[in-house]
LOLUMLUM-361551 format. One line per field, with one value per residue (C-alpha): residue number from 1; x, y, z; residue in three letters. Coordinates in pm, 1 decimal, m for minus. Layout:
N
k <- (NUM,...)
u <- (X,...)
v <- (Y,...)
w <- (Z,...)
r <- (ALA,...)
# end
This chain:
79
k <- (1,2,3,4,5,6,7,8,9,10,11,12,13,14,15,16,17,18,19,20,21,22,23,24,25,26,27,28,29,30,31,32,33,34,35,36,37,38,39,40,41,42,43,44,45,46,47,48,49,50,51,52,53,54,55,56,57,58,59,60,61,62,63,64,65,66,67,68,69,70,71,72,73,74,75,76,77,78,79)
u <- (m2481.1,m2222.5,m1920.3,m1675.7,m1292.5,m1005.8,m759.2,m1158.2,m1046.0,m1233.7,m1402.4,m1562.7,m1669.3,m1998.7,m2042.8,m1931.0,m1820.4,m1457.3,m1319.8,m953.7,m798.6,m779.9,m442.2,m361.5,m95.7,m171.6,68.7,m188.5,25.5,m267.9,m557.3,m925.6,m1168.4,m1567.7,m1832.2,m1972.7,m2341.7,m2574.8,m2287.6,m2103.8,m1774.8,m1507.8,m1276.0,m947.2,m771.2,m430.0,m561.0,m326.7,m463.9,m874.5,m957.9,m625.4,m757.3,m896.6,m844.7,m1211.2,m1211.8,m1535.5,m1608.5,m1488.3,m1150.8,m1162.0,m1241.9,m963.9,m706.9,m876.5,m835.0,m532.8,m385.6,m596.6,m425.4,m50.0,15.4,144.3,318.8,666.0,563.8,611.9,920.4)
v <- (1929.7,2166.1,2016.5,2051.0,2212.2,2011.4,2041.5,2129.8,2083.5,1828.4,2017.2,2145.4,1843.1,1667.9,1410.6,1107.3,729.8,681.5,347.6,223.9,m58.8,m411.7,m380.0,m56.3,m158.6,m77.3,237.7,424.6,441.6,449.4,669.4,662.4,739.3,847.9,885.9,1205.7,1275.7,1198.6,1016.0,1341.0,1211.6,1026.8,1186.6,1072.0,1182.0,1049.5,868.6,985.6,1366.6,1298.0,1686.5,1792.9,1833.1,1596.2,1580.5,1544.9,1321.6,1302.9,922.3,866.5,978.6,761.5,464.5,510.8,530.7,235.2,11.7,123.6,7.1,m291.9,m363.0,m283.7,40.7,181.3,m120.9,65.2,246.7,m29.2,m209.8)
w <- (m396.7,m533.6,m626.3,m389.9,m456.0,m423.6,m83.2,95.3,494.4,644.3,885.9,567.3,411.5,459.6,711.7,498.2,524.6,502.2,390.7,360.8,224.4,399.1,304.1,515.6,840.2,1203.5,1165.0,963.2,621.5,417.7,249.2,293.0,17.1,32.7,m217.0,m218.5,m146.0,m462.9,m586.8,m706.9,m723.6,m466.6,m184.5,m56.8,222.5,467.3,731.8,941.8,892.3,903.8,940.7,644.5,301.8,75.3,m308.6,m447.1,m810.6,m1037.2,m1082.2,m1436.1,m1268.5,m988.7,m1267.2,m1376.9,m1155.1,m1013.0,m1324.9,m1455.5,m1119.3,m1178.0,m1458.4,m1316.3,m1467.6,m1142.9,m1039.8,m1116.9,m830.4,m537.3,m466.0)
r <- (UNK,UNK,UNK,UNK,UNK,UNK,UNK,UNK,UNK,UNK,UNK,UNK,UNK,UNK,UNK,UNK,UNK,UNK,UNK,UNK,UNK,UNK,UNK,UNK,UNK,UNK,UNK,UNK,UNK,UNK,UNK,UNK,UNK,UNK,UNK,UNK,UNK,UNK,UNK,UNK,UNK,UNK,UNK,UNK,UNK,UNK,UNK,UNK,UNK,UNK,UNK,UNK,UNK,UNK,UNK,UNK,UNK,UNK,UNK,UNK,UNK,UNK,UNK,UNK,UNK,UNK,UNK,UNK,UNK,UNK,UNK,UNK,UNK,UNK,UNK,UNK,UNK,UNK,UNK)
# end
């Protein structure tokens, strides 16, 4: 697969399968996030705007983000 620019529209993407978190409320405040084909790397997206553009992240970038929230680096962030 060739990697994939970031703000790609939807539409444009490949078909993939979209997850959000359990935490996500019912009015759709949240993002989703796929792994790419052949494990190329992770996209995110708003859930409220499925066919807007999605930011595409390798997996070493997605790491971490993931772990550094993991580990309450972000936490400044939320009130």
């Amino acid at each position: 697969m060739q990697p994939l620019p970031n703000g790609v529209p939807g539409p444009e993407l490949p078909p993939l399968r979209w997850q959000k978190s359990r935490r996500s409320n019912p009015s759709g405040n949240c993002v989703e996030l796929a792994e790419l084909p052949d494990g190329a790397g992770v996209a995110v997206r708003n859930s409220r705007h499925p066919d807007g553009p999605a930011l595409i992240y390798t997996v070493d970038e997605i790491a971490a983000f993931l772990l550094g929230a993991q580990d309450g680096d972000f936490d400044h962030l939320i009130r």
